[in-house]
PABAMI-339310 format. One line per field, with one value per residue: residue number from 1; chain; x negated, y negated, z of N, C-alpha, C in turn. Coordinates in steps of 0.2 Angstrom, whole numbers, plus 5000, padded with zeros to 4 digits. Each point is the difference from the previous one (the first is absolute). Layout:
residues N
i NUM|...
ch A|...
n.x X|...
n.y Y|...
n.z Z|...
ca.x X|...
ca.y Y|...
ca.z Z|...
c.x X|...
c.y Y|...
c.z Z|...
This chain:
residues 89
i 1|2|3|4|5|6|7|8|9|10|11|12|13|14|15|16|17|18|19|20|21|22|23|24|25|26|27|28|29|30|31|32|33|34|35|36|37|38|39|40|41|42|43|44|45|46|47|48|49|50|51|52|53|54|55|56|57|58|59|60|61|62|63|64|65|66|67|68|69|70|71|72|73|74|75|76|77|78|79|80|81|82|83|84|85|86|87|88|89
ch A|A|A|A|A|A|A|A|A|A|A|A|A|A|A|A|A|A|A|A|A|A|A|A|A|A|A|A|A|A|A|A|A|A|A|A|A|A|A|A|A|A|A|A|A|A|A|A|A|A|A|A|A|A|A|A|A|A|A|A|A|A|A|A|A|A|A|A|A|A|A|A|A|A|A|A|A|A|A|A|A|A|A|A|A|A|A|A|A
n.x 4209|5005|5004|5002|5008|5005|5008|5005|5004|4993|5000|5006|4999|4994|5003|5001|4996|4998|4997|5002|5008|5002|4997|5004|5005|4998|5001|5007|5000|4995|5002|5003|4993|4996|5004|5001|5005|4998|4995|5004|5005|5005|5006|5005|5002|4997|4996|4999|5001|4994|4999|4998|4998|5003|4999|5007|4998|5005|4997|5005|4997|5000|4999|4999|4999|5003|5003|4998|5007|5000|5008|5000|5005|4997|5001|5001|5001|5000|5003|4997|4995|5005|5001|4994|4999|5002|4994|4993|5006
n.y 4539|5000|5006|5004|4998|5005|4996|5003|4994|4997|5005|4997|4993|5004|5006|4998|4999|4997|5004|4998|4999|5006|4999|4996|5004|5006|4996|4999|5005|4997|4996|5004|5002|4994|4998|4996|5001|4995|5007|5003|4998|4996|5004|5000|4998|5003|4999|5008|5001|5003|4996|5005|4996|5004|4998|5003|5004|5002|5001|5003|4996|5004|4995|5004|4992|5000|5003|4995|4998|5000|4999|5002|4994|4999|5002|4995|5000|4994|5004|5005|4996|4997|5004|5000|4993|5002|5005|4995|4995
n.z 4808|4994|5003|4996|4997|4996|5001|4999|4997|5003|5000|5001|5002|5005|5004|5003|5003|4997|4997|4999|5000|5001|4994|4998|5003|4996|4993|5001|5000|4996|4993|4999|4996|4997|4996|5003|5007|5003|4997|5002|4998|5003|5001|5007|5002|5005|4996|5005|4990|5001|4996|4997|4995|4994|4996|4997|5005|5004|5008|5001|5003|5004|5006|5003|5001|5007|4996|4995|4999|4995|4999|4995|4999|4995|4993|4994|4993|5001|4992|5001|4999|4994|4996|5001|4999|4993|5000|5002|5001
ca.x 5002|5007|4999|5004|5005|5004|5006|5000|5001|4995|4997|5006|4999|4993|5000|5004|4995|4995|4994|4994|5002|4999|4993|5001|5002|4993|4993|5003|5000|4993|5005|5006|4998|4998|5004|5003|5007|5003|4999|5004|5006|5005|5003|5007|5004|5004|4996|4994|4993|4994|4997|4995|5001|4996|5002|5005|5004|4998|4997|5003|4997|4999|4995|4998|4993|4997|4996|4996|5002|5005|5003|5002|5008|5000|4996|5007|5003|5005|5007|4999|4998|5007|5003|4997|5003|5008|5002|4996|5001
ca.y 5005|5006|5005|5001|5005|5000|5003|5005|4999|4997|5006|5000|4994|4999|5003|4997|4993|5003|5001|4993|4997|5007|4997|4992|5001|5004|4995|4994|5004|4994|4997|5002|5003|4997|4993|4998|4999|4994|5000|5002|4998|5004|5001|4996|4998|5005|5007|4999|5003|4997|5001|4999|5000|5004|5000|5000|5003|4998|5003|5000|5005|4996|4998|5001|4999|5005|5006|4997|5008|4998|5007|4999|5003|4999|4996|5000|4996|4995|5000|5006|4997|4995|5005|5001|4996|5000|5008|5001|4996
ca.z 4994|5001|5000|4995|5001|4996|5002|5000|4992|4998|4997|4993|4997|4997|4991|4993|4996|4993|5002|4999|5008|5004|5000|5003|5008|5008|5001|5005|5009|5006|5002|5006|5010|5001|4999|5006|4997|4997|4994|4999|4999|5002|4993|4998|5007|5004|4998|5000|4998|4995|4994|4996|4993|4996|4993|5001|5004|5007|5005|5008|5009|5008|5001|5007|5005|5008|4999|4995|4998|4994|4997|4994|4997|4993|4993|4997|4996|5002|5001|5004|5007|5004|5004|5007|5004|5005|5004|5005|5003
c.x 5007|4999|5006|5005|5003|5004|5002|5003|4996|4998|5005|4999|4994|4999|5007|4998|4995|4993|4994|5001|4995|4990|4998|5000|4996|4992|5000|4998|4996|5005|5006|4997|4997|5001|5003|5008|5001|4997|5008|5006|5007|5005|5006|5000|5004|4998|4992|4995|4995|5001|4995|5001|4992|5004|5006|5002|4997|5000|5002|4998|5002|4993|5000|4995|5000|4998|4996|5003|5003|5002|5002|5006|5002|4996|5003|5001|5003|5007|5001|4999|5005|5005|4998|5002|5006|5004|4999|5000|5002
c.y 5003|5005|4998|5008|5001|5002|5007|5002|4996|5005|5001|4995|5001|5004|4995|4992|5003|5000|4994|4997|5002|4999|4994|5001|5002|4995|4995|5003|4997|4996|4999|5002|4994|4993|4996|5000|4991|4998|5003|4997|5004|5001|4995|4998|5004|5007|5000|5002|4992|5002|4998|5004|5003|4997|4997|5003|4998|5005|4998|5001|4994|5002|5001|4998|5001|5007|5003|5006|4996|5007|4998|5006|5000|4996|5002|4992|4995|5002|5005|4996|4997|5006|5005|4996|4998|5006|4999|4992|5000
c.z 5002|4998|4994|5001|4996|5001|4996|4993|4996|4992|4994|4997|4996|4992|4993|4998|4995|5003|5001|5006|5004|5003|5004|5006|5003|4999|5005|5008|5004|5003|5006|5008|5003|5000|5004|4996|4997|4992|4995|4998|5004|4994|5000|5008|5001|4997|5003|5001|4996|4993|4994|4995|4996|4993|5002|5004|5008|5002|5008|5006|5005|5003|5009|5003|5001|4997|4996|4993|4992|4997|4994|4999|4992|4997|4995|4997|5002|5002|5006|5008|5004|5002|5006|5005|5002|5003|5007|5003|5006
């Protein structure tokens, strides 16, 4: 099991997705504590966050084995998303 973390802008991204997201995301939490990482996707080469997708929008974290730890850095629309990436390369 992961212990779960929210970076510290975590909390700006989260209120600006719609509500329903917002729903989608806390029902997924089994999800994220439980899931093994290779059920996850990477996002680009040389980026390195996991990704997991709700609707249209993705869902940013890294993934600490050894300390059984995932943080989550955003959630955010596509377009939104690529500009995360190109801030956090």
């Amino acid at each position: 099991m992961y212990t779960l973390k929210f970076d510290g802008e975590w909390g700006e991204y989260f209120r600006g997705v719609p509500p329903n997201i917002q729903r989608r995301f806390k029902r997924r939490m089994g999800k994220y504590e439980n899931f093994p990482t290779p059920a996850f996707r990477h996002a680009k080469h040389g980026v390195r966050y996991f990704i997991d997708e709700i609707g249209q929008y993705r869902v940013c974290f890294i993934s600490d084995e050894d300390e059984r730890v995932r943080i989550f850095y955003f959630i955010g629309n596509h377009k939104s998303y690529g500009k995360f990436l190109g801030r956090h390369k």
